[in-house]
Backbone bond lengths (Angstrom), bond angles and torsions (degrees), N, CA, C in turn:
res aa  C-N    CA-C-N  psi(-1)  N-CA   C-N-CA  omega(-1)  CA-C   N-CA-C  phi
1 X - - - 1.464 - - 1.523 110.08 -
2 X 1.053 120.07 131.92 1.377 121.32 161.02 1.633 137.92 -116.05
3 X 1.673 91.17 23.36 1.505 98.79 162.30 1.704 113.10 -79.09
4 X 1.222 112.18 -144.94 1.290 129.97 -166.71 1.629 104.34 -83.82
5 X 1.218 132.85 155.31 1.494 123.06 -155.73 1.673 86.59 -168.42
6 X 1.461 109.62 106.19 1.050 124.32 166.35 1.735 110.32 114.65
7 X 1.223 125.85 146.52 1.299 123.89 172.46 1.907 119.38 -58.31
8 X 0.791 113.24 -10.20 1.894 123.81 -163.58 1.675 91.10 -107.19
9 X 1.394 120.46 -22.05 1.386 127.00 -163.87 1.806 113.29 -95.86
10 X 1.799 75.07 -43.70 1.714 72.73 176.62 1.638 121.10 -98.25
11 X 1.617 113.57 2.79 1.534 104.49 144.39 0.970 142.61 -73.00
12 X 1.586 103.21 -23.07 1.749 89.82 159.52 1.154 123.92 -89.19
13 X 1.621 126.15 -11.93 1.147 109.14 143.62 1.364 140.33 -52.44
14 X 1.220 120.76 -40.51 1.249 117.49 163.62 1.714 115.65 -58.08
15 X 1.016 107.93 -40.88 1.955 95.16 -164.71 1.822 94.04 -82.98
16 X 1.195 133.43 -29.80 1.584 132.76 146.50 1.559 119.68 -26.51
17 X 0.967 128.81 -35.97 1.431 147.95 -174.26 1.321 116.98 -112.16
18 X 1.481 136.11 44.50 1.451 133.25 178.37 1.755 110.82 -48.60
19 X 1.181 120.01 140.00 1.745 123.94 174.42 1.645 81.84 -98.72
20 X 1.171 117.97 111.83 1.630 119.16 149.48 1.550 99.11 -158.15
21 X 1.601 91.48 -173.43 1.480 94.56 -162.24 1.527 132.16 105.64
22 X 1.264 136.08 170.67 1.289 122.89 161.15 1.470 137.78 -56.81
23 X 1.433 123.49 152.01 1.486 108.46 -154.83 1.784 100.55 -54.04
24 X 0.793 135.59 -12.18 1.806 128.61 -160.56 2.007 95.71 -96.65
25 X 1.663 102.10 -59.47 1.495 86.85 155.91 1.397 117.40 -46.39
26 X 0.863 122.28 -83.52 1.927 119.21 -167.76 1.422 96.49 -11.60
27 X 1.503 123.35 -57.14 1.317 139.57 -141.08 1.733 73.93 -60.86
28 X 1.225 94.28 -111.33 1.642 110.20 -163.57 1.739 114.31 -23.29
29 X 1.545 113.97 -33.15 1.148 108.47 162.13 1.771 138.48 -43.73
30 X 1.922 84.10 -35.11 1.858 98.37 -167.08 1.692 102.73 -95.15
31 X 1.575 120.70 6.02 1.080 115.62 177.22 1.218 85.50 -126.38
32 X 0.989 146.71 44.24 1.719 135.37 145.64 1.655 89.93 -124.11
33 X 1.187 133.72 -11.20 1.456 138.19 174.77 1.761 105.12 -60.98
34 X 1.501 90.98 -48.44 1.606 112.23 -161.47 1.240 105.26 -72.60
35 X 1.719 113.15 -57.22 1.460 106.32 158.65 1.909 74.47 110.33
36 X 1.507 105.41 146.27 1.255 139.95 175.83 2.110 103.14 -39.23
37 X 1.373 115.97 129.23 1.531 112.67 159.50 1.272 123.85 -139.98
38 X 1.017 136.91 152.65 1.568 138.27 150.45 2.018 103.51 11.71
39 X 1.296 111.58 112.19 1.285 107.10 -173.38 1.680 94.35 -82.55
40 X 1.370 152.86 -52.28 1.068 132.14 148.58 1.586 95.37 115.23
41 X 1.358 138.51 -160.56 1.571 135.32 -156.88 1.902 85.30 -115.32
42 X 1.136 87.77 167.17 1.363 90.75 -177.99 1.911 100.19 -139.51
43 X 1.175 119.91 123.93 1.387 124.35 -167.79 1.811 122.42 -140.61
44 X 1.000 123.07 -160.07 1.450 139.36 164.05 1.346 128.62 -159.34
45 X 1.811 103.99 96.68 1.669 102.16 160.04 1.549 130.46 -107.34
46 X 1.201 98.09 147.75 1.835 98.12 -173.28 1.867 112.91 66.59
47 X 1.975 110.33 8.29 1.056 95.34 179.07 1.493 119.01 119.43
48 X 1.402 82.35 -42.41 1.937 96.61 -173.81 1.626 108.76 -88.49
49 X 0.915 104.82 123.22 1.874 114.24 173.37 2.098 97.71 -46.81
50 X 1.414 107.65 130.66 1.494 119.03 170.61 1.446 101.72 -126.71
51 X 1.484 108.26 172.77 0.946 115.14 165.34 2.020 114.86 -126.83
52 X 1.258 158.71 121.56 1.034 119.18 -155.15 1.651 96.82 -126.41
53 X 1.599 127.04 163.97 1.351 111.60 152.39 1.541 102.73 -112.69
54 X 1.691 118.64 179.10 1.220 129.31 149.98 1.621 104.47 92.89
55 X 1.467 108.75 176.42 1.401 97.72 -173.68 0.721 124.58 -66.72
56 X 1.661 137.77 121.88 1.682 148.25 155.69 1.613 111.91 -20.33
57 X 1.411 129.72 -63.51 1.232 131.58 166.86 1.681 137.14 -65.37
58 X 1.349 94.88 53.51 1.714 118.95 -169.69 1.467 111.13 -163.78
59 X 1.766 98.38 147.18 1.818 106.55 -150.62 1.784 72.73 -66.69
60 X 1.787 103.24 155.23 1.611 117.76 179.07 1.856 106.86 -89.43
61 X 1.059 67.52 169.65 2.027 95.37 167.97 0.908 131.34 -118.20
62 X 1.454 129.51 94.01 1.238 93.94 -155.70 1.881 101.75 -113.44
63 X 1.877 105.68 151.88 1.510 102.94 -154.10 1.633 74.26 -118.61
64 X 1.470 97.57 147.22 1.678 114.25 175.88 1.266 95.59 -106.89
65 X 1.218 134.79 88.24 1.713 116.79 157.34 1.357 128.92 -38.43
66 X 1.625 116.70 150.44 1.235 143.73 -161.78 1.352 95.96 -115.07
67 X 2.005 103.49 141.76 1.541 115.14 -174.93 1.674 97.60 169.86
68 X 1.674 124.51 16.12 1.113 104.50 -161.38 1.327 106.32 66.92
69 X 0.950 163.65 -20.76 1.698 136.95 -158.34 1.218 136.23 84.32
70 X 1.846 93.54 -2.02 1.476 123.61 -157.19 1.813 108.06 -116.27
71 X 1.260 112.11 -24.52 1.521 130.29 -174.44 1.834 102.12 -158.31
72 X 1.074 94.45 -176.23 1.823 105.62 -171.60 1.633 103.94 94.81
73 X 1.456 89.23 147.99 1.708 90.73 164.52 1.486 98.28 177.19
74 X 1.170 122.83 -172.59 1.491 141.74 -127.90 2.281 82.00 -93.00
75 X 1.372 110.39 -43.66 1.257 100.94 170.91 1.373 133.26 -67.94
76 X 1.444 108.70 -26.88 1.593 131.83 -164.54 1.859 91.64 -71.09
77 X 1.587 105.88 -36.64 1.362 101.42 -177.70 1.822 116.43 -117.22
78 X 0.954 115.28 25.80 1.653 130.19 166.77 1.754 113.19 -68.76
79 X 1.158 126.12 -19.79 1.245 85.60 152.57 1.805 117.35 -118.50
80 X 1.544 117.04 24.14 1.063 99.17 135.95 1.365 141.54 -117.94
81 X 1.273 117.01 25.90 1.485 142.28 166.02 2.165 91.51 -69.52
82 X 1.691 104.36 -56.38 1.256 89.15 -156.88 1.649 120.06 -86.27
83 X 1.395 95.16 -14.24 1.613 115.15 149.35 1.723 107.60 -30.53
84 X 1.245 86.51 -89.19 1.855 92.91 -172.58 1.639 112.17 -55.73
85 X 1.204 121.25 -41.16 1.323 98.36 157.34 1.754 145.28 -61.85
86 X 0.996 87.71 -14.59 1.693 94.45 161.45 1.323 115.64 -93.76
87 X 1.563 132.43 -12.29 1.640 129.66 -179.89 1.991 87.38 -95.18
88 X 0.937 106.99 -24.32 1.916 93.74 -168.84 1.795 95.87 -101.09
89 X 1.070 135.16 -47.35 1.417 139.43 -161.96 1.430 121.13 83.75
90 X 1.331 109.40 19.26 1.426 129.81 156.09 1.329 124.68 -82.24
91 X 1.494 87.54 167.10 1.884 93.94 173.05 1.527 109.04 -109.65
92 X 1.319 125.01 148.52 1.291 129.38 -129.13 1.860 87.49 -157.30
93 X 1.600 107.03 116.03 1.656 114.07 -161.90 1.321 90.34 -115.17
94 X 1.139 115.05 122.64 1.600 130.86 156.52 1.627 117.68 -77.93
95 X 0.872 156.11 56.50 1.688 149.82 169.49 1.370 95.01 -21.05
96 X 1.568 92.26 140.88 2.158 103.82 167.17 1.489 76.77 -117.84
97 X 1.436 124.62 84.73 1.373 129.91 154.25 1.895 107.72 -63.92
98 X 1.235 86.56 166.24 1.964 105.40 -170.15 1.529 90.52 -61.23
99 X 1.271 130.25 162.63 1.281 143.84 159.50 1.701 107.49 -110.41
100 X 1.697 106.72 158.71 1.237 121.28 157.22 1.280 99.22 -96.88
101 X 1.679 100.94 164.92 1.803 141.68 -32.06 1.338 123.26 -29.55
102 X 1.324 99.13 -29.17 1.694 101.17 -141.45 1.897 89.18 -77.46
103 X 1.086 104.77 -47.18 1.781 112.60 171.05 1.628 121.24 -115.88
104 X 1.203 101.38 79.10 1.229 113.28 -177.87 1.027 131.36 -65.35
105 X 1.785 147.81 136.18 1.344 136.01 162.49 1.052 115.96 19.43
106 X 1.760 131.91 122.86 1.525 116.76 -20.88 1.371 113.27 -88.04
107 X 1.052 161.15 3.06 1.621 162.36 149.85 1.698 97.07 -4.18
108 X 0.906 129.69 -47.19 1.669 104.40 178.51 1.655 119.82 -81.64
109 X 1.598 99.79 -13.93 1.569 111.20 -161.78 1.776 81.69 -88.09
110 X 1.316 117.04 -28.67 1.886 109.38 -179.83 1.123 109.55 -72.88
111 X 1.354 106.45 -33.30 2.044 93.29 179.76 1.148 98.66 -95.33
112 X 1.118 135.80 -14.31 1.682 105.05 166.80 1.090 111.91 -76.52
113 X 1.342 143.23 -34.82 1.348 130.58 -176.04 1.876 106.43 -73.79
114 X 1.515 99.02 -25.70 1.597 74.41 -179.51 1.402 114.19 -77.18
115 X 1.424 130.99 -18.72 1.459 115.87 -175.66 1.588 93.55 -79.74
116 X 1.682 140.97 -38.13 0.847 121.00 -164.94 1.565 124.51 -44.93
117 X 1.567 86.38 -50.81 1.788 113.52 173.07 1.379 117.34 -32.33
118 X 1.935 101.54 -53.54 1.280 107.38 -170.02 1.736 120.67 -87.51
119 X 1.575 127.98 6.12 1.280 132.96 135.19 1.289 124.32 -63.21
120 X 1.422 102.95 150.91 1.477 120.18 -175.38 1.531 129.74 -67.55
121 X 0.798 152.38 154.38 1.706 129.01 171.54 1.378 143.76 49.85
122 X 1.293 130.78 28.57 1.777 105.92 179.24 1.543 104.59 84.91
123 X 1.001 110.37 13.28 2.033 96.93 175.15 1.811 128.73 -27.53
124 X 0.747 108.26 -162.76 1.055 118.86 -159.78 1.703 82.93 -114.77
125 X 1.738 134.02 146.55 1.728 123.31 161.29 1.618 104.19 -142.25
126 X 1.081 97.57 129.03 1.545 93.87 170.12 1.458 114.78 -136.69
127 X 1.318 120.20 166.44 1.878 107.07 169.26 1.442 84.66 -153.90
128 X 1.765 96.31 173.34 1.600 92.84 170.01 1.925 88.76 -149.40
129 X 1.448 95.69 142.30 1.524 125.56 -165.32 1.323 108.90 78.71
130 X 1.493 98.49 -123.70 1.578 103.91 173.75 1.209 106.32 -61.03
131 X 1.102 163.50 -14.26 1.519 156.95 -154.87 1.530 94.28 -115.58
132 X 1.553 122.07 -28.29 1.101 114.16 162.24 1.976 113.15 -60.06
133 X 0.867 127.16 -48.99 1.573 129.13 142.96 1.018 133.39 -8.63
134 X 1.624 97.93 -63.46 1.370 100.60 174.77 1.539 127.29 -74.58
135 X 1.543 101.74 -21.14 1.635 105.52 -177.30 1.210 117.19 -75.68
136 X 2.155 105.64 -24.11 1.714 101.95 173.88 1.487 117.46 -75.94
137 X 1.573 108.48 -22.71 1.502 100.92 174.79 1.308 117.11 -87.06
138 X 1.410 124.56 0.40 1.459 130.61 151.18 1.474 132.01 -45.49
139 X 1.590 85.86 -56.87 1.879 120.66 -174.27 1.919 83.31 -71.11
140 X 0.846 144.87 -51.29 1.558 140.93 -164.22 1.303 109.45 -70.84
141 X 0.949 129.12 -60.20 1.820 144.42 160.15 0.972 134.76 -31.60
142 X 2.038 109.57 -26.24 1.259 124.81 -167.73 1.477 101.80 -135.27
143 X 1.539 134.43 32.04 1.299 124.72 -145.31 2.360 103.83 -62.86
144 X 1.182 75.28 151.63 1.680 87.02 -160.54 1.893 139.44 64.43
145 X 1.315 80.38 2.63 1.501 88.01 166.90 1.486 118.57 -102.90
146 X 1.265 114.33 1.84 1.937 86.89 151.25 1.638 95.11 -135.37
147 X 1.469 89.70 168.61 1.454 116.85 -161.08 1.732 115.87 -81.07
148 X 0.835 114.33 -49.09 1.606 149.96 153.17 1.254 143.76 -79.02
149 X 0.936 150.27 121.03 1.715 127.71 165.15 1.761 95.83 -142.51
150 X 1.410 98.20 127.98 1.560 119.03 164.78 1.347 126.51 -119.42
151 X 1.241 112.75 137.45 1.256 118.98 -163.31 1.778 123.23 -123.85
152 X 1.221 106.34 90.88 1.503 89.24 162.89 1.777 151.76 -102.02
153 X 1.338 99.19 135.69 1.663 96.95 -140.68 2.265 140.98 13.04
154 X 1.353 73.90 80.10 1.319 108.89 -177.34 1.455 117.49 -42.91
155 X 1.485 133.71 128.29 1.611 121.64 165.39 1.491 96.04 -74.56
156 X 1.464 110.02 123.53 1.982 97.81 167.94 1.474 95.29 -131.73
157 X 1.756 133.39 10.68 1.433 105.31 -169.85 1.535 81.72 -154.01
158 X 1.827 108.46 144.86 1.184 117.93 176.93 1.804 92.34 -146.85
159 X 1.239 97.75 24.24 1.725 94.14 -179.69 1.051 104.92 -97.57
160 X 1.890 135.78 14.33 1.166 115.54 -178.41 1.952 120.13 93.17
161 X 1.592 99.00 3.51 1.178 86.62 -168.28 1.431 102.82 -101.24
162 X 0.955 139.28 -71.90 1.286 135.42 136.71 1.364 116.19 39.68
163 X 1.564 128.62 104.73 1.631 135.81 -174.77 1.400 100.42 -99.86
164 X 1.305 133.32 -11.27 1.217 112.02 -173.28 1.708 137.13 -111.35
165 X 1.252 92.04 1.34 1.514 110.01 177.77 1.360 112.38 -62.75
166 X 1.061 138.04 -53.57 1.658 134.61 162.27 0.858 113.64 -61.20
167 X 1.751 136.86 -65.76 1.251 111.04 175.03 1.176 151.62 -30.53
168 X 1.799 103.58 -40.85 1.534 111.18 -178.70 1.495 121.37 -114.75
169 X 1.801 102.91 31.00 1.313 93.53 168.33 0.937 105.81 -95.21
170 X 1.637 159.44 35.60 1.223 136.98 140.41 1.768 105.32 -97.71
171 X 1.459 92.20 29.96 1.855 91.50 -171.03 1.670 91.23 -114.19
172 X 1.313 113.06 -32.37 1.294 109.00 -149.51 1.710 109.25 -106.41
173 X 1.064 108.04 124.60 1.958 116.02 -161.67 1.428 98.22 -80.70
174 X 1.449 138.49 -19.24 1.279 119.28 163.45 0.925 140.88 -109.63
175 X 1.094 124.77 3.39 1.499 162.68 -143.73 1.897 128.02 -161.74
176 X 1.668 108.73 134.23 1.165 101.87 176.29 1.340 95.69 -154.13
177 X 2.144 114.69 171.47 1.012 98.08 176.37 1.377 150.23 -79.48
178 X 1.909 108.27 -10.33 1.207 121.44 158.53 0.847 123.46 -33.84
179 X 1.552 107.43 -66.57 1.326 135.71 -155.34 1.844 113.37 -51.18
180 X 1.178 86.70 -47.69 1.799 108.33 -173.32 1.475 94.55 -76.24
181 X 1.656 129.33 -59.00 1.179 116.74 -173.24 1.759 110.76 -52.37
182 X 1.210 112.51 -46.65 1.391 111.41 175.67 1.572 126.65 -66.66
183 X 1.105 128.61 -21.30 1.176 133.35 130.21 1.792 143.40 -20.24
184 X 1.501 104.52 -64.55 0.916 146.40 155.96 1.918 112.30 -43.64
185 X 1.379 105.50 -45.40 1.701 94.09 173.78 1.258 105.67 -103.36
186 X 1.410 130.26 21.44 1.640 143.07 -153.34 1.961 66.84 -96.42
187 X 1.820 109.14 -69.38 0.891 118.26 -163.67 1.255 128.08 -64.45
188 X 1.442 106.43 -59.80 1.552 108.19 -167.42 1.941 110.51 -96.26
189 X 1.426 110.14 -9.98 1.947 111.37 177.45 1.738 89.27 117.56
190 X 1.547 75.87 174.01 1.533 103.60 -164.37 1.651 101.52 -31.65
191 X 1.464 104.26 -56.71 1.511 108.50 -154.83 1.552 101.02 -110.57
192 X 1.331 127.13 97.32 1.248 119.89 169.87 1.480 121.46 -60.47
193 X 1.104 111.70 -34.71 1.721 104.86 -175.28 1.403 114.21 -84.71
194 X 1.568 111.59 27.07 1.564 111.45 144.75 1.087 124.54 -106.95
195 X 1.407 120.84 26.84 1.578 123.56 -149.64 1.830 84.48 -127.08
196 X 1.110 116.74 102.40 1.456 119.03 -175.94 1.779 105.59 -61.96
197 X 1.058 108.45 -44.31 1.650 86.34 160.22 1.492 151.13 -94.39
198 X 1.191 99.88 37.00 1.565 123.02 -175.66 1.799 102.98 -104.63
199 X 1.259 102.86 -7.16 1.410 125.64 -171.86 1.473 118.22 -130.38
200 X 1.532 120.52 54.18 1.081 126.91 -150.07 2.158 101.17 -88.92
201 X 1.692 108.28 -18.24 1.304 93.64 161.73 1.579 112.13 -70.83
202 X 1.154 147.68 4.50 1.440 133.24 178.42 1.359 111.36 -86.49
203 X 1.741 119.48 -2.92 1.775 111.65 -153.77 1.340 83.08 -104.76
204 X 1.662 77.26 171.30 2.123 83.54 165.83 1.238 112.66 -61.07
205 X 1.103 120.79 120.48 1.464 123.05 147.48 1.459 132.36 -88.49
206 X 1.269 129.95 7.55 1.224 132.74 155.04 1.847 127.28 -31.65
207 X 1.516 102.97 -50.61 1.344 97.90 -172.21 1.383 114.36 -80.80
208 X 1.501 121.49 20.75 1.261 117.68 -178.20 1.356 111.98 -92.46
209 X 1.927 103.91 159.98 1.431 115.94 -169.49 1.564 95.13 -81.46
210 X 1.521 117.30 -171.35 1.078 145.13 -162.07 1.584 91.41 -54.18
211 X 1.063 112.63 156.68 2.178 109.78 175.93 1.324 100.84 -136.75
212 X 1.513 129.82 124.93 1.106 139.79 157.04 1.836 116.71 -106.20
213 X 1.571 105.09 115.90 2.005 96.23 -175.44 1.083 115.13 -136.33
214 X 1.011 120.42 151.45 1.609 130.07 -176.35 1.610 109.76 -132.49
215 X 1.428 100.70 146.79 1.771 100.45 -178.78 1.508 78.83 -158.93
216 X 2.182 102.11 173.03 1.475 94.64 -178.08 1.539 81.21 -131.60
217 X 1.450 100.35 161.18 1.796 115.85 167.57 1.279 122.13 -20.65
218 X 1.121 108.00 -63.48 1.749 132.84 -174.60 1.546 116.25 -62.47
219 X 1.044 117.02 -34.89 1.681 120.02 -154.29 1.591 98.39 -67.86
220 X 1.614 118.97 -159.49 1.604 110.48 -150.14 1.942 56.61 -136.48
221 X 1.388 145.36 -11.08 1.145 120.20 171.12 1.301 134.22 -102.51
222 X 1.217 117.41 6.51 1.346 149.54 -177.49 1.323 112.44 -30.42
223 X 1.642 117.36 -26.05 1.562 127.65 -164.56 1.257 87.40 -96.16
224 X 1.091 119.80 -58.52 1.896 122.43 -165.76 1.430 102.43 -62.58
225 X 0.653 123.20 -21.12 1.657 125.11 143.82 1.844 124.27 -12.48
226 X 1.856 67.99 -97.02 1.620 111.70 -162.50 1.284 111.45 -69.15
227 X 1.793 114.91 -29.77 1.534 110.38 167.40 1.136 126.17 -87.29
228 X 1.325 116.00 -5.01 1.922 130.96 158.20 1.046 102.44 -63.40
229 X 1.405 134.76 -55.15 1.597 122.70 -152.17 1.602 92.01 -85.07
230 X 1.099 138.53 -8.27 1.689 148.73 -152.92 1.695 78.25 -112.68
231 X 1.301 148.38 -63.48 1.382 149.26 -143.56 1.607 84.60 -91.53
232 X 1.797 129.58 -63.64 1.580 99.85 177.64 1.259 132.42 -73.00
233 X 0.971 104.42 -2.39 1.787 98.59 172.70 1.520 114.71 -75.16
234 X 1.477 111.74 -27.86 1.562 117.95 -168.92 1.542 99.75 -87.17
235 X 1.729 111.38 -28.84 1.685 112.34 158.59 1.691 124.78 -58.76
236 X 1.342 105.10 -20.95 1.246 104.85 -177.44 1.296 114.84 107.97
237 X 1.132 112.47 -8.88 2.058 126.19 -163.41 1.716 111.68 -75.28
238 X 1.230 129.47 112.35 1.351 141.16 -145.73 2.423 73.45 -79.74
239 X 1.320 94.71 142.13 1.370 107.13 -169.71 1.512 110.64 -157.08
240 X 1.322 103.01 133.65 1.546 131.17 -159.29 1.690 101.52 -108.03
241 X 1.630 137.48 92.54 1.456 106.84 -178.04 1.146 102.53 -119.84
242 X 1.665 122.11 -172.57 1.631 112.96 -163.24 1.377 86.23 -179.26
243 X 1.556 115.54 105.54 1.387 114.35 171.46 1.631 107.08 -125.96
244 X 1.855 96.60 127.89 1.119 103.43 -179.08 1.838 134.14 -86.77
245 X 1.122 110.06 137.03 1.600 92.94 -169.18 1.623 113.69 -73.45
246 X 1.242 113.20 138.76 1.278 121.92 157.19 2.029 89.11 90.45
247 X 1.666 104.55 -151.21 1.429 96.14 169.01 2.176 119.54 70.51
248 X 0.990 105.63 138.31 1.493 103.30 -148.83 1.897 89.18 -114.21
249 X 1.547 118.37 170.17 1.248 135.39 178.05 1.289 106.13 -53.51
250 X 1.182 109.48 125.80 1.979 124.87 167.05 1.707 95.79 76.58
251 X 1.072 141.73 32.97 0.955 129.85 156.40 1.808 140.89 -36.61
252 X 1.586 84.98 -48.73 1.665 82.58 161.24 1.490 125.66 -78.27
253 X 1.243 135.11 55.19 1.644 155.38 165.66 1.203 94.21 -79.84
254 X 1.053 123.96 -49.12 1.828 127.86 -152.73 1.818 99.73 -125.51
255 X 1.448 102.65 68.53 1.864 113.71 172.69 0.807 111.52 -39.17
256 X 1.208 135.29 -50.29 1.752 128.19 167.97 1.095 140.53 -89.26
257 X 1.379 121.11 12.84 1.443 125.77 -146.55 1.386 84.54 -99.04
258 X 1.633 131.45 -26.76 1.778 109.23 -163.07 2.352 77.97 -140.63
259 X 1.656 91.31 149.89 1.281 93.05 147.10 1.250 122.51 -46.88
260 X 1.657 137.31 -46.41 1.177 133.41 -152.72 1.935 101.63 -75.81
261 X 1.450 99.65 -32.26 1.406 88.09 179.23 1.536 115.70 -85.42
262 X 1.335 132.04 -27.40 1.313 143.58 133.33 1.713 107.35 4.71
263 X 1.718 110.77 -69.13 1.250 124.84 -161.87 1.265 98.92 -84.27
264 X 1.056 132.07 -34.61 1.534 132.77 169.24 1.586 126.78 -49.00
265 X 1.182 88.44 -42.95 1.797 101.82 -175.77 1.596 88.84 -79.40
266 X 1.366 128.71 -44.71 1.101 111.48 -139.07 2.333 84.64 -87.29
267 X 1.225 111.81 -23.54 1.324 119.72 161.39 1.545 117.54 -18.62
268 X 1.708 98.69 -62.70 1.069 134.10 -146.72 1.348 115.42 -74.09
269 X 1.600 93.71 -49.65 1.573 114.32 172.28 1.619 124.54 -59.35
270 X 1.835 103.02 -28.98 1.239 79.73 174.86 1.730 116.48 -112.05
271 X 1.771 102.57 32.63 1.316 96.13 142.25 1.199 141.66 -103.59
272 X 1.197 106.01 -15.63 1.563 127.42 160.84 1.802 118.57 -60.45
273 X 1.153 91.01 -36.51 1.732 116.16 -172.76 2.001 103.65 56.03
C-alpha cells in the first residue's frame, strides 16, 4: 500500500486534503482524499455506469459509496471495494449514481434501485455514510430482495434526534455538523427533515434483512448509529453492531492504513462471508 499507514499518518493526511469548495471541487478533492485504487472493470447495469472488482462469476455486493450525495464515486472507493473483494472472493459493484445539485433527490435512489433490480438474486447491499442511506432506502423499496445489508456509519436521522453531531464535530477529522447539514439540502432542499427519506430511522424497519453496522466514538454520526441499532432491535431485525473507539467518519477508505480498519473489513467479511 502506499497510502497513509498508521493512525498519526493518516491525520495528516486527512487535514492535508480539505473537501471544500464547490460541489465539483469537493469532487476531485474527495478522490485525491481517498488516494489512487485498483481501477477494476468498468460496466453498465440497469443503465447506470458501475465500476466492479473481483470475480464476475459470483453472487455481487453491492457497495453504495458515501460523499453526502454531493462527491464519492466508484474511484473514491476502489480500494476498498477491492479490499473486500479479495477477503470475500466476490464481485463487489460500485454504482457512479447521479450526484447532487446538479441531480437532486431522488436521482441516486433511481439508479440505485435500477441496478439493484437489474442483479440476480438477493445480493448482498451495503453503503457507508450517505450510501449507507441509500442502501436502507434500497432495503425498504425492495423488501426481500436483498440478502444482507451492511452499513457503515449511516446518515438515518435529520429529525433532530440525533445528540451527536455537534458535539463531535470538533472530534471528528472528516466530518462536521455544518458540513453534513449543508450537504444534506445540496441534496434533498431547503429543509431536509421533511423529506421522509432523509430520515430513514423513522420508517418501518421491520421488513429488513439481516443488519450488520459499524460507527466509531468520535465521528459527528455516531447517534445515527446507535438509534438504528436501538430502532431495529425494537423492529425485530436480527443486528450485528461494532463500535469502534476513538477514529474519525469513513475511516474504512484506507483498508490498511490502521489495524482498526484491518478489523473492520475483516468484521465485515465474515458477515458477508
Amino acid at each position: 500500500m502506499t497510502g497513509p499507514q498508521g493512525w498519526e499518518a493518516l491525520a495528516r493526511h486527512i487535514r492535508a486534503h480539505p473537501v471544500e469548495g464547490t460541489p465539483a471541487e469537493r469532487r476531485r478533492a474527495f478522490d485525491a482524499l481517498a488516494g489512487p485504487g485498483p481501477a477494476g472493470r468498468s460496466g453498465v447495469i440497469g443503465a447506470v455506469p458501475c465500476r466492479s472488482h473481483g470475480p464476475e462469476d459470483t453472487r455481487p455486493i453491492l457497495w453504495l459509496h458515501g460523499g453526502g450525495l454531493v462527491f464519492g464515486s466508484p474511484d473514491s472507493h476502489a480500494a476498498g471495494a477491492a479490499r473486500l473483494a479479495a477477503l470475500t472472493g466476490r464481485q463487489v459493484i460500485l454504482p457512479d449514481y447521479r450526484l447532487a445539485p446538479e441531480h437532486p433527490w431522488p436521482a441516486a435512489r433511481e439508479d440505485t434501485l435500477a441496478v439493484l433490480d437489474a442483479l440476480g438474486p438477493r445480493p448482498d447491499v451495503m453503503g457507508d455514510s450517505a450510501g449507507g442511506l441509500l442502501a436502507l432506502d434500497a432495503a425498504l423499496a425492495r423488501p426481500g430482495r436483498i440478502a444482507r445489508l451492511a452499513l457503515i456509519s449511516p446518515n438515518t436521522d435529520r429529525s433532530g434526534r440525533s445528540t451527536t453531531r455537534g458535539p463531535n464535530s470538533a472530534r471528528d477529522l472528516m466530518n462536521d455538523d455544518a458540513t453534513d447539514a449543508g450537504l444534506a439540502r445540496l441534496a434533498f432542499g431547503r429543509d431536509p427533515a421533511q423529506v421522509p427519506a432523509a430520515s430513514p430511522l423513522l420508517a418501518d424497519l421491520s421488513t429488513l434483512p439481516p443488519v450488520w453496522i459499524t460507527a466509531a466514538t468520535d465521528e459527528v454520526l455516531l447517534d445515527d448509529t446507535l438509534l438504528l441499532i436501538r430502532a431495529l432491535g425494537r423492529a425485530g431485525v436480527a443486528v450485528t453492531a461494532e463500535i469502534r473507539a476513538g477514529l474519525c467518519h469513513l475511516w474504512t477508505l484506507w483498508p490498511e492504513a490502521t489495524p482498526e480498519a484491518a478489523q473492520s473489513y475483516g468484521a465485515l467479511t465474515r458477515f458477508l462471508g
